[in-house]
C-alpha positions as CSV (number, residue, x, y, z in Angstrom):
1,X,15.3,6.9,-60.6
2,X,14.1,5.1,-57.7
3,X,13.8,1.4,-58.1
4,X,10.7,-1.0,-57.2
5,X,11.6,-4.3,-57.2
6,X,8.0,-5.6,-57.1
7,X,8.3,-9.1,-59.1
8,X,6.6,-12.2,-57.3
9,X,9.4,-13.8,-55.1
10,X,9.5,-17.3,-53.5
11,X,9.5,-17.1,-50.2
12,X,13.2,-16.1,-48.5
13,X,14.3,-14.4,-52.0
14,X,16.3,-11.5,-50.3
15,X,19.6,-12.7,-48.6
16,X,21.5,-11.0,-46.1
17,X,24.3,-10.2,-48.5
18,X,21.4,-8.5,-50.7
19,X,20.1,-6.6,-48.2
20,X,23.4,-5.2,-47.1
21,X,24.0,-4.2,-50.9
22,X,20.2,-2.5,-51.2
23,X,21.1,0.6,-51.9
24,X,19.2,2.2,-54.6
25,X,15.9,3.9,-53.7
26,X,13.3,1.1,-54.0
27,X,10.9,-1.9,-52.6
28,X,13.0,-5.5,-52.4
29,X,10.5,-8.1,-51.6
30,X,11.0,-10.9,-49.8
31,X,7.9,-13.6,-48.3
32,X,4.9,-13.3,-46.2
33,X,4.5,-9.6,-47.5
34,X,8.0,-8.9,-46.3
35,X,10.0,-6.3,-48.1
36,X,12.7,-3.9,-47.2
37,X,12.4,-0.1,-48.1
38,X,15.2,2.2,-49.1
39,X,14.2,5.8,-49.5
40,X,16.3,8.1,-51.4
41,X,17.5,9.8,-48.3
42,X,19.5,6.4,-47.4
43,X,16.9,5.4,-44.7
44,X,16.1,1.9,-45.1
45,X,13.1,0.0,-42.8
46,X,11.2,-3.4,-43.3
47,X,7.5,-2.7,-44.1
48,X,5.0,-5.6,-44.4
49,X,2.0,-6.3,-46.5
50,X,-1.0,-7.6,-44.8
51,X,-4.2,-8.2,-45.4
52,X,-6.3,-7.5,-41.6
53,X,-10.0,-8.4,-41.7
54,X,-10.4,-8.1,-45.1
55,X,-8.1,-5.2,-45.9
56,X,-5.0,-4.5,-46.8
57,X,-2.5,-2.7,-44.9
58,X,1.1,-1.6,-44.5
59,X,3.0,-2.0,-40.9
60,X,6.5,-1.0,-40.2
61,X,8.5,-3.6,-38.5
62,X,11.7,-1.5,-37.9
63,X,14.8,0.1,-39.2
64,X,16.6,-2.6,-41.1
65,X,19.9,-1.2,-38.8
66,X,18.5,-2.8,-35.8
67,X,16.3,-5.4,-37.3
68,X,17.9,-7.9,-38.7
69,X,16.7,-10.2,-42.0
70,X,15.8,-13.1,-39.8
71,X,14.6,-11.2,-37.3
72,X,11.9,-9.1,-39.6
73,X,10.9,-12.4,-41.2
74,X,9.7,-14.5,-37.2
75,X,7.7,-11.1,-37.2
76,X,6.2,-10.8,-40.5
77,X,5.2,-15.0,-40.4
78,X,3.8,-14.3,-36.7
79,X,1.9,-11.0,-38.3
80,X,0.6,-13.1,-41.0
81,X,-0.5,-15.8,-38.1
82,X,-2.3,-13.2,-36.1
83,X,-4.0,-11.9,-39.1
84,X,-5.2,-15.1,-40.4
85,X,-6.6,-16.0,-37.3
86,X,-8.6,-13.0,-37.2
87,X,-6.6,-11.0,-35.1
88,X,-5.0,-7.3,-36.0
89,X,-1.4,-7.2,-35.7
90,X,-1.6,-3.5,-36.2
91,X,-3.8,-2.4,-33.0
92,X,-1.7,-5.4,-30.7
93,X,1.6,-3.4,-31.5
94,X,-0.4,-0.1,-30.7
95,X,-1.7,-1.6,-27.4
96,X,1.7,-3.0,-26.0
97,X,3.4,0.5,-26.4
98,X,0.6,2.0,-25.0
99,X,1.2,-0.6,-21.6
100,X,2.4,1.4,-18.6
101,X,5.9,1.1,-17.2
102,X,5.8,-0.3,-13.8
103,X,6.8,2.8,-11.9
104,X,3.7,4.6,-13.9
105,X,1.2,1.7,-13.3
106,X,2.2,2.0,-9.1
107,X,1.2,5.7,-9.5
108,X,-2.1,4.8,-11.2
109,X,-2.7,2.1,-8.3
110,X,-1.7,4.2,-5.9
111,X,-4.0,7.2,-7.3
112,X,-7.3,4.8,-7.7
113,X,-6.8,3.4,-4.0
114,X,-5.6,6.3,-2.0
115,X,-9.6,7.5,-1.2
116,X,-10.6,4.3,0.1
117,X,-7.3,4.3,2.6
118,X,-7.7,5.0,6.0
119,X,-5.6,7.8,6.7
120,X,-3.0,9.7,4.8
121,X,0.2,8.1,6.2
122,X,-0.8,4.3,4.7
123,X,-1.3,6.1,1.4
124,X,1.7,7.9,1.5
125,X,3.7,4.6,2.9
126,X,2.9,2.8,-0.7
127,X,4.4,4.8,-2.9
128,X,7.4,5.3,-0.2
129,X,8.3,2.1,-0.3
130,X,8.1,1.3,-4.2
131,X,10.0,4.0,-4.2
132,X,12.5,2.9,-2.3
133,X,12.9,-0.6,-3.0
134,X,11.1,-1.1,-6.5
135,X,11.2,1.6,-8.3
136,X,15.4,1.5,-8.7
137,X,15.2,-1.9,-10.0
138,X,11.8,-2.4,-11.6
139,X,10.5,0.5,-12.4
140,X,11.2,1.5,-16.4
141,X,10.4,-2.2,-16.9
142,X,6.1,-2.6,-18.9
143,X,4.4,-3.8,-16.6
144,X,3.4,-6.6,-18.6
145,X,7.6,-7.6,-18.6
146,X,8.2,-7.9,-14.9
147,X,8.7,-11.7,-14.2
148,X,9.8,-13.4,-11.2
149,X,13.2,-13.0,-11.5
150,X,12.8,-9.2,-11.6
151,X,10.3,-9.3,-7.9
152,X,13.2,-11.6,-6.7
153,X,15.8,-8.9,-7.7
154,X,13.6,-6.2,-5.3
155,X,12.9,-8.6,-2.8
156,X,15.9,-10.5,-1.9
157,X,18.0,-7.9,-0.5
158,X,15.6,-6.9,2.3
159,X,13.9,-10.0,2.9
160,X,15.7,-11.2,5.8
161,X,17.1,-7.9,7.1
162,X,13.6,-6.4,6.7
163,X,11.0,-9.0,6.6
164,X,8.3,-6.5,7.6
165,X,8.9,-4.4,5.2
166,X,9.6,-6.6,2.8
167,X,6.4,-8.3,2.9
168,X,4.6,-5.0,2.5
169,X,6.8,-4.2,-0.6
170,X,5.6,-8.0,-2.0
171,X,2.5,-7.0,-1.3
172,X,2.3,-3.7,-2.8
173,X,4.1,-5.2,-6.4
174,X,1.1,-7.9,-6.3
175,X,-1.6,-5.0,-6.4
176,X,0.0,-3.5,-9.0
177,X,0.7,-6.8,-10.9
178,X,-3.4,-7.7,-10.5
179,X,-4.5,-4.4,-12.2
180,X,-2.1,-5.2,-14.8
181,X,-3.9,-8.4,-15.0
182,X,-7.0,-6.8,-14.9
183,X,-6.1,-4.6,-17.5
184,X,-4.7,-7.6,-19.9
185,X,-1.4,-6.6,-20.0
186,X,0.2,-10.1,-18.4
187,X,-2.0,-12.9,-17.2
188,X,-0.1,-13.5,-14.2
189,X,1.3,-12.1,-11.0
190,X,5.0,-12.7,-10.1
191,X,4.9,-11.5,-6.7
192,X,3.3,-14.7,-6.2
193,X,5.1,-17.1,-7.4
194,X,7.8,-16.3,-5.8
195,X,7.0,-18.4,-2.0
196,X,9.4,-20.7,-2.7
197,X,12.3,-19.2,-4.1
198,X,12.1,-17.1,-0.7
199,X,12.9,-18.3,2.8
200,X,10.2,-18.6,5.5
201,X,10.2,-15.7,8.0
202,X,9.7,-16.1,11.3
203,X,6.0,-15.0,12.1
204,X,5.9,-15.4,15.3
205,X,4.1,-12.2,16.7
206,X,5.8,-9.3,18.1
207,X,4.3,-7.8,20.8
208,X,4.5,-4.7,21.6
209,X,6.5,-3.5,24.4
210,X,4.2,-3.2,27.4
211,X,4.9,-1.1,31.2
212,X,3.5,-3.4,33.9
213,X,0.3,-2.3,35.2
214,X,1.9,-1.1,38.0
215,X,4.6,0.9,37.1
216,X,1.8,3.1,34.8
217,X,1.2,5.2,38.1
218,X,5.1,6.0,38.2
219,X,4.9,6.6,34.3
220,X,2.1,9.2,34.8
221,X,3.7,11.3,37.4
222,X,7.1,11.4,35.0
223,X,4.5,12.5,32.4
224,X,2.8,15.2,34.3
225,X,6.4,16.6,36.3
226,X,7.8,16.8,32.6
227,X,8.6,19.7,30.2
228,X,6.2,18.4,27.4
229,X,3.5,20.8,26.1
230,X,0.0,20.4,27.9
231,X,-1.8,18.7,25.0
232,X,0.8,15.8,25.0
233,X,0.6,15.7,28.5
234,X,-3.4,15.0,28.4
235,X,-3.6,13.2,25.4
236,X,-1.1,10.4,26.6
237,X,-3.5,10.4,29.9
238,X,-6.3,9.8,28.1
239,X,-5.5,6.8,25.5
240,X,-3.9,5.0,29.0
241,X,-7.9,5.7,31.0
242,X,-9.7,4.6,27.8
243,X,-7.2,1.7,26.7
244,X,-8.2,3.7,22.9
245,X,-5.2,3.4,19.8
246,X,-2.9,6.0,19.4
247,X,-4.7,6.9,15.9
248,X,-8.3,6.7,17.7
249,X,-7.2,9.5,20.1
250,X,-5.0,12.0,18.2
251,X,-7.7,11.8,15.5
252,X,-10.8,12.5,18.2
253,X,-12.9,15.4,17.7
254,X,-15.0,17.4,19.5
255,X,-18.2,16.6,17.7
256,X,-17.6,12.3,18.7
257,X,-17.5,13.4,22.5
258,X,-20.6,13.7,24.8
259,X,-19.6,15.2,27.9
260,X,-22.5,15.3,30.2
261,X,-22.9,11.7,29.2
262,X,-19.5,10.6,29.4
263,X,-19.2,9.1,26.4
264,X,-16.9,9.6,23.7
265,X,-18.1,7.3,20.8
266,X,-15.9,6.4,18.0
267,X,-16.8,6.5,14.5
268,X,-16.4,3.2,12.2
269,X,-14.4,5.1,9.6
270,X,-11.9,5.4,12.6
271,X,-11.5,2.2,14.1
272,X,-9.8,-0.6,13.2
273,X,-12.3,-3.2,13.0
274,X,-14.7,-0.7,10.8
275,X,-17.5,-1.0,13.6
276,X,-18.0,2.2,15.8
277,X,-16.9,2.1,19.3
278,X,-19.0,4.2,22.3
279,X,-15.9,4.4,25.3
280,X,-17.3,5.1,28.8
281,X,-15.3,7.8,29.8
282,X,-14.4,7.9,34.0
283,X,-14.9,11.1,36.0
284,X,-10.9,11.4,35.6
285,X,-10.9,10.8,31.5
286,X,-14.1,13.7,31.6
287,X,-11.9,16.2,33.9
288,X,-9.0,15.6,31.1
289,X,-11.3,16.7,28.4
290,X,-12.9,19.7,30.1
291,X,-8.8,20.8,29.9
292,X,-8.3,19.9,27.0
293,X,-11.0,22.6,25.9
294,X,-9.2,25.5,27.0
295,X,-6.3,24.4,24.9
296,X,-8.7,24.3,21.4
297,X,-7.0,25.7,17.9
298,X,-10.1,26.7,17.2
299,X,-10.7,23.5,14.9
300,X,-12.7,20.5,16.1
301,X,-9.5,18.6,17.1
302,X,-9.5,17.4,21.1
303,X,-5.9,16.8,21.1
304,X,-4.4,19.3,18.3
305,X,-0.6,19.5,16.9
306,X,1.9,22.2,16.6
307,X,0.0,23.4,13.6
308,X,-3.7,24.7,13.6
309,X,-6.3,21.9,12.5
310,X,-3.5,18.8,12.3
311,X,-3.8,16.3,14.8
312,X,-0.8,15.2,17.8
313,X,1.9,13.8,15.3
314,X,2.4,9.9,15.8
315,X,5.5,10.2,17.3
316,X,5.6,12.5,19.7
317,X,3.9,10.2,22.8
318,X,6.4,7.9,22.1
319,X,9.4,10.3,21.6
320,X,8.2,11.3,25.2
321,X,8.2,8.0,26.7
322,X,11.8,7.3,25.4
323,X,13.3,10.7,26.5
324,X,11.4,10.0,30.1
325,X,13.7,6.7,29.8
326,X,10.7,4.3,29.4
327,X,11.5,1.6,27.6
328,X,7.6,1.5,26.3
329,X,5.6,1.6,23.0
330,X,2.5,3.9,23.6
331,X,0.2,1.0,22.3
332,X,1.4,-1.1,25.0
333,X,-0.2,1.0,27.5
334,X,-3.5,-1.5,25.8
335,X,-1.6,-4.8,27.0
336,X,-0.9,-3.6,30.4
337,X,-4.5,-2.5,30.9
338,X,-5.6,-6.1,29.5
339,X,-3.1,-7.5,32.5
340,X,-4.6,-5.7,34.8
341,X,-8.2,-6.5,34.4
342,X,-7.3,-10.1,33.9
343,X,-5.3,-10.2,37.3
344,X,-6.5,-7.8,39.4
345,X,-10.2,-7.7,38.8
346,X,-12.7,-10.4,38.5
347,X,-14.5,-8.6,35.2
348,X,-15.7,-11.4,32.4
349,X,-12.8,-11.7,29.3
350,X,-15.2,-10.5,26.8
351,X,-15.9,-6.9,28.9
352,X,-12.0,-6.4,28.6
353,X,-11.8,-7.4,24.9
354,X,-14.7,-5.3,24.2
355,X,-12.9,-2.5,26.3
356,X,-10.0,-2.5,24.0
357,X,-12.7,-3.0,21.1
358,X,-11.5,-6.3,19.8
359,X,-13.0,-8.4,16.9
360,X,-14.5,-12.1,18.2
361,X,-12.4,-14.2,15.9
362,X,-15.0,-17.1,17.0
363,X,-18.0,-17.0,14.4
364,X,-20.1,-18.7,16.6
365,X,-19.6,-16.7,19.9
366,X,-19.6,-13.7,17.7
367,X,-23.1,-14.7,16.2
368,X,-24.5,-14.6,19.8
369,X,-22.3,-11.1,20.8
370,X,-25.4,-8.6,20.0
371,X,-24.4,-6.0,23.7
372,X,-21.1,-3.6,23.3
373,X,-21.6,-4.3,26.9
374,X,-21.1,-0.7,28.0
375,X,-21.9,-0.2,31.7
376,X,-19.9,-3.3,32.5
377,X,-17.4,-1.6,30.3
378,X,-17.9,1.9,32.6
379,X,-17.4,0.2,35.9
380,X,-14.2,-1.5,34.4
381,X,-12.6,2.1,33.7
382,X,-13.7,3.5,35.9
383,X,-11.9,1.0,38.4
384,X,-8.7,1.5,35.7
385,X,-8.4,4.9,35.9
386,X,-7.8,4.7,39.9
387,X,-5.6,2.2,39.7
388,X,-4.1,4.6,37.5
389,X,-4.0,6.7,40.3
390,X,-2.7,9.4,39.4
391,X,-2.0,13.3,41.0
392,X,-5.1,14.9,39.9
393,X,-3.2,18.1,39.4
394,X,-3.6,19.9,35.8
């Protein structure tokens, strides 16, 4: 017959010698609620009695194989604290095994955000490099247990190898460590307060790697004599004469250019600054488009990929460059255009910057910046694109 050993004990009656001789089927009761139960198939677990907001319930606190008799006591007193305070034990332990691991809270993130990211590759690029770097060392880990020490362990090994990336990565563990916050799983983030365990990088800005203005003839005529496909060959063209971001022009469509006008405006959505951009577009950038139209997939792309309806892939301008031996980033064609206006024309700074569509970091000046000033902007490019000068030859 089973026992049940359910006499009134002081607290701390059971003793680790009896609870390594509890054998018979039964309840052995120790304080705070505390008592160990053996079943009759051997199986012994620590249960607690507890009254929670005015009732009284029964919550397991683990196999007494693993828990040990001190150990199931801290948790039954800090129950009984909880409790008492008008807190329920019960639904806290349900809540913390229901927190995410970090790998599947990064995939939530990831999941809410990836609609409001700009394009496809800087959604893809987050998980990438969790995956990479985090995941290995982080990710089984509840998101409400990663600590510094644990960001420190990701971080450490790339930090000064790969400070770009490695800034990203931070950066990427902090959005996930803020939902977690958000959540009220942890009331901190880790990734940062970490500065100054870390060692300063170097931020002095890289600039891409620019042809001078005057070797961008030479550049075009290797572009045009080579074996590349005709698309690549007038796309490159193109973002050089309108000083435009590699994204702005592989992603242009049809429906964004006005040809008898000679403007190709850029939607907000697409550009960098979130404002939309109208380009004046010289007889030379117009003549590049009207070729480009023979060369349509049928979809509203101007400058379309190997595959129907995807746009040029990133690399492949540069990929050009490089096998043309051109030492050259293709956003640097942007910098050599800036040269040139500044040094070989007498056009005002702010119809250059506005050229390249850059944001006015001065507030004030900015205030006062209502014009896109576009026909100064024409005359500019147009100027550009024949000092460009190149063989008009399709």
């Amino acid at each position: 017959m089973a026992r049940n050993v359910t006499a009134r004990r002081p607290e701390k009656a059971l003793t680790a010698q009896r609870v390594r001789n509890a054998t018979e089927p039964g309840k052995y009761f120790d304080g705070n609620g505390l008592y160990l139960l053996v079943k009759p198939n051997g199986s012994r677990s620590w249960v607690q009695r507890i009254v929670i907001r005015g009732k009284r319930r029964e919550m397991g606190l683990g196999s007494a194989a693993l828990v040990t008799l001190a150990e199931a006591r801290e948790a039954a007193l800090q129950n009984r604290k909880v409790a008492r305070s008008g807190g329920d034990p019960i639904q806290a332990k349900q809540e913390a095994l229901a927190v995410l691991t970090f790998e599947e809270a990064a995939r939530k993130v990831h999941e809410m955000h990836r609609p409001t990211w700009s394009n496809a590759k800087h959604a893809a690029q987050f998980l990438t490099t969790l995956e990479t770097y985090a995941f290995p060392h982080i990710g089984p880990v509840k998101v409400g247990e990663v600590n510094t020490s644990d960001v420190l362990r990701v971080l450490t090994p790339i930090w000064t190898d790969k400070p770009e990336t490695a800034r990203r990565v931070r950066q990427r563990i902090g959005m996930v460590m803020k939902w977690a916050v958000a959540k009220g799983w942890r009331q901190d983030n880790p990734a940062e307060a970490i500065s100054q365990a870390l060692p300063k990088h170097d931020r002095r800005k890289v600039h891409r790697k620019a042809l001078p203005y005057a070797e961008v003839p030479g550049f075009l005529r290797a572009v045009q004599a080579s074996k590349a496909g005709a698309v690549t060959k007038l796309a490159i063209e193109f973002l050089i004469l309108t000083a435009a971001r590699s994204g702005e022009v592989r992603g242009a469509v049809w429906s964004e250019i006005d040809l008898s006008a000679a403007v190709w405006t850029v939607p907000a959505e697409r550009m960098k600054a979130k404002r939309e951009h109208r380009v004046p577009l010289s007889p030379r950038a117009v003549a590049i488009l009207q070729a480009a139209q023979s060369l349509s997939d049928g979809s509203d792309l101007v400058f379309p990929g190997a595959k129907r309806g995807r746009p040029l892939w990133d690399a492949t301008m540069s990929k050009l460059a490089r096998e043309l031996g051109f030492d050259v980033d293709i956003h640097g064609f942007r910098t050599s255009f800036r040269m040139w206006a500044q040094e070989k024309t007498d056009s005002p700074r702010e119809v250059a910057e506005a050229a390249l569509a850059h944001t006015i970091r001065n507030q004030a000046e900015a205030a006062y910046a209502r014009s896109d000033l576009f026909k100064k902007r024409r005359g500019l490019m147009e100027l550009w694109a024949e000092a460009a000068a190149m063989v008009n030859n399709l």
